[in-house]
C-alpha positions as CSV (number, residue, x, y, z in Angstrom):
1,X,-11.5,-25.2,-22.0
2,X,-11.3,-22.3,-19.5
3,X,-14.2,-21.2,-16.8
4,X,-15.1,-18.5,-17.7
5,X,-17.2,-17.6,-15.1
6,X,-17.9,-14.0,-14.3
7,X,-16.5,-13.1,-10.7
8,X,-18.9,-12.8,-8.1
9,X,-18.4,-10.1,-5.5
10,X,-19.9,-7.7,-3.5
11,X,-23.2,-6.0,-4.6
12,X,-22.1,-2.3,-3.8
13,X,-19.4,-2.0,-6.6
14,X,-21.3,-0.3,-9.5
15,X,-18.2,1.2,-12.1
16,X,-14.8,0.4,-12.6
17,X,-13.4,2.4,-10.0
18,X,-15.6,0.9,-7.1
19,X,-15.0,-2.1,-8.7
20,X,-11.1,-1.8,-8.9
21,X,-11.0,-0.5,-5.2
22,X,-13.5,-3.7,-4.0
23,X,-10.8,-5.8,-5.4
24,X,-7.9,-4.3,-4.1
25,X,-8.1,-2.3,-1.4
26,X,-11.6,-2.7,0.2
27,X,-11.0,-5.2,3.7
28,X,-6.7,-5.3,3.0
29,X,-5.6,-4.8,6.2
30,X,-3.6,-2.2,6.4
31,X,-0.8,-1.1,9.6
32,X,0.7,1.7,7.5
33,X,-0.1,4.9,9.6
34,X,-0.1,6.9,6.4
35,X,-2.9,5.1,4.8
36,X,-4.9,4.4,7.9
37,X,-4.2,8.7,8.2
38,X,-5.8,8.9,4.4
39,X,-8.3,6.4,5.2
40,X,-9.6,8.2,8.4
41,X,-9.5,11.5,6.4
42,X,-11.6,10.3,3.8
43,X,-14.2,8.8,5.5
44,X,-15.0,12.0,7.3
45,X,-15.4,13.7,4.2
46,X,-17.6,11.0,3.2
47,X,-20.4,11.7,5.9
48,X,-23.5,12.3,3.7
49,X,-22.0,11.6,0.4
50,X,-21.5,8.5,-1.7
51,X,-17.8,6.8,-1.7
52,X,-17.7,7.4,-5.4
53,X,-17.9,10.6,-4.8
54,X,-14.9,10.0,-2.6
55,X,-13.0,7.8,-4.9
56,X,-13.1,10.3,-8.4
57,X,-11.8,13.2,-6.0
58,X,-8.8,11.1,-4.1
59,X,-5.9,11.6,-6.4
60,X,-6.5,15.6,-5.9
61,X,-7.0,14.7,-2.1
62,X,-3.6,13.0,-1.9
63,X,-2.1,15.9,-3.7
64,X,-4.2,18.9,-1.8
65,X,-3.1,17.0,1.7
66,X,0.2,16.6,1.1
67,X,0.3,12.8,0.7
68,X,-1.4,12.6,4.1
69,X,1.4,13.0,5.7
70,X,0.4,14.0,9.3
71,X,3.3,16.0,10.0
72,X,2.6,18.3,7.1
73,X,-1.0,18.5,7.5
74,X,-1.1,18.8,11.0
75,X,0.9,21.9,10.0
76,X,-1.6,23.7,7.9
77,X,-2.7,27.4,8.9
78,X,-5.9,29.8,7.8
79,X,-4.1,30.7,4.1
80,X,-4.2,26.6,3.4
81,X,-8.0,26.0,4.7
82,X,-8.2,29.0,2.5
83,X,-7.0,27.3,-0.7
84,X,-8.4,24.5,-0.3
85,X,-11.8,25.8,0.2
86,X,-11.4,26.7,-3.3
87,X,-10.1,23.7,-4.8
88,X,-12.8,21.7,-6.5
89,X,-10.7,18.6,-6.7
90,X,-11.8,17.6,-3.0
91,X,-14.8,18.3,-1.0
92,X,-15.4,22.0,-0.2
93,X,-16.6,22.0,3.6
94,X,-14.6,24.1,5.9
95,X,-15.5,21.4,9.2
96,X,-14.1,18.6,7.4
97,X,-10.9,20.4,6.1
98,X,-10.7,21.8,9.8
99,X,-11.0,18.7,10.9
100,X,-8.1,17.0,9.1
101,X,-5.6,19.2,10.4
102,X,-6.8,19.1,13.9
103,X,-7.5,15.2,13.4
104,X,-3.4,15.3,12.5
105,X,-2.5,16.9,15.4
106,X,-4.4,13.9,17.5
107,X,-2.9,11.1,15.4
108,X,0.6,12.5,16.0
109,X,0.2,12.2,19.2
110,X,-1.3,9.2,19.2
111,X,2.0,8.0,17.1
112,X,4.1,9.8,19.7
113,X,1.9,7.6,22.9
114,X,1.7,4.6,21.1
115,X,5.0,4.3,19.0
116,X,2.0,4.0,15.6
117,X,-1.0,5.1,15.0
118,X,-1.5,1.1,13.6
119,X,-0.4,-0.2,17.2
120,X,-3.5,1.7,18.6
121,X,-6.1,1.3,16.2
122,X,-5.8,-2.1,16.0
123,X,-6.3,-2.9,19.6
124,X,-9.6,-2.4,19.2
125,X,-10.3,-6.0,17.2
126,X,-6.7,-7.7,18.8
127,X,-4.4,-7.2,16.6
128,X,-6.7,-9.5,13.6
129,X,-9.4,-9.1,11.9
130,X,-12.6,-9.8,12.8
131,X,-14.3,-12.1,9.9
132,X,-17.9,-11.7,9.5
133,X,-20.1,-14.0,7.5
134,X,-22.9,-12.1,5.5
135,X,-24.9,-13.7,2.7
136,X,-26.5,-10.1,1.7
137,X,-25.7,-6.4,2.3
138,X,-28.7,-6.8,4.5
139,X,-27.0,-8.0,7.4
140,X,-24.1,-5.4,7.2
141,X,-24.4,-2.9,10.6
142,X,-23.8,0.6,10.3
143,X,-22.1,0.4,13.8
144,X,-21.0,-2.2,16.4
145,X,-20.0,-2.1,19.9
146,X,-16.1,-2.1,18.7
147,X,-16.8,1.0,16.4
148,X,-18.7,2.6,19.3
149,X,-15.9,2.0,21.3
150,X,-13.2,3.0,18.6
151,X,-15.4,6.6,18.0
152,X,-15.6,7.6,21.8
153,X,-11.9,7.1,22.5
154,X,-11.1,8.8,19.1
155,X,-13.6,11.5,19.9
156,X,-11.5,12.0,23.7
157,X,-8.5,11.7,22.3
158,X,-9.4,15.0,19.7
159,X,-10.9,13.5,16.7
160,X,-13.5,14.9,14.5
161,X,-16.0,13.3,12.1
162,X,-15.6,9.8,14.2
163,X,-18.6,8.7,14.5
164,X,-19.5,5.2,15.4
165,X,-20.7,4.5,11.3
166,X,-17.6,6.6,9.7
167,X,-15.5,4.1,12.4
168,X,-17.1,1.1,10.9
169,X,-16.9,2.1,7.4
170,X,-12.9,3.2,8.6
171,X,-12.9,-0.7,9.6
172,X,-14.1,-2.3,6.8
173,X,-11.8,0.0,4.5
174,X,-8.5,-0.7,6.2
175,X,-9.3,-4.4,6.6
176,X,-10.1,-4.5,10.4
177,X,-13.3,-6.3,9.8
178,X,-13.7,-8.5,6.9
179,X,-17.6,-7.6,5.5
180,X,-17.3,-9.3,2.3
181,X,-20.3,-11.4,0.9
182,X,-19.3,-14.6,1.5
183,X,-20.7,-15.5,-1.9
184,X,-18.0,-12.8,-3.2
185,X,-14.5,-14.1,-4.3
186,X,-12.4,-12.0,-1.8
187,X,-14.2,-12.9,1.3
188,X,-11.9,-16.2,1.3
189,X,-9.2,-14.6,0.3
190,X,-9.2,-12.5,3.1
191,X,-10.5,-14.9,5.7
192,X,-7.0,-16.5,5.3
């Protein structure tokens, strides 16, 4: 006879696509610049909202920003912001939409400095992952002294909507910090 034992994971995933995300992407790290470009994006536009409200509107976000590609973004004039500011597919605040396309221009120079954008960002935690050990959401920070860090030099370098919380939650997205309960299934998969 089979266990069948219902997973346990984290306590934040709450419908099936916070749920499919905290399986499979949530804590993954990832060195592709053009995700760790979409992931930045989107947690700027998440400042004050949920991340479900960023997850149901991401397909139309990959489409509205041209894949993320930086290039094309970084690219975008007034007649784009324009269009977009009417699109309800993504989230409809003229800073954040300015702020991707000027946040483009930084990370292609950042690419252009650094060879990646992924060589940079991950100097911040050495190159690995930094594996945390929480029993509860509780213990989860908003900040830490490497997201500080990561926000100030992102914020000199050009950046917008980097603050020291949207750098952790950027962290914990792409996998630079593994915050999984340690009672949840993927914590040991990732702490390998």
């Amino acid at each position: 006879m089979k266990n069948t034992a219902p997973l346990v994971r984290c306590q934040w995933p709450s419908n099936d696509l916070s749920i499919a995300y905290h399986d499979k992407e949530w804590g993954v790290p990832v060195h592709d610049d053009r995700t760790l470009f979409e992931f930045l994006t989107l947690e700027g536009a998440q400042a004050g909202l949920s991340w479900d409200t960023v997850l149901k509107k991401r397909e139309r976000y990959r489409e509205a920003f041209s894949g993320f590609d930086p290039i094309k973004v970084a690219r975008y004039d007034r007649r784009k912001v324009s269009a977009l500011l009417k699109d309800p597919g993504i989230i409809r605040n003229r800073l954040k939409i300015e702020s991707t396309i000027s946040n483009a221009k930084a990370f292609l120079q950042i690419q252009k400095e650094f060879g990646s954008f992924d060589k940079y960002i991950w100097t911040f935690v050495n190159g690995k992952p930094i594996q945390n050990a929480w029993e509860t959401l509780a213990g989860l920070p908003a900040s830490t002294k490497v997201s500080d860090a990561m926000s100030k030099d992102l914020k000199k370098r050009g950046f917008r909507f980097v603050g020291a919380t949207i750098c952790y939650a950027f962290m914990q997205a792409v996998g630079m910090v593994n915050d999984h309960a340690t009672t949840c299934f993927r914590y040991r998969q990732l702490g390998k």
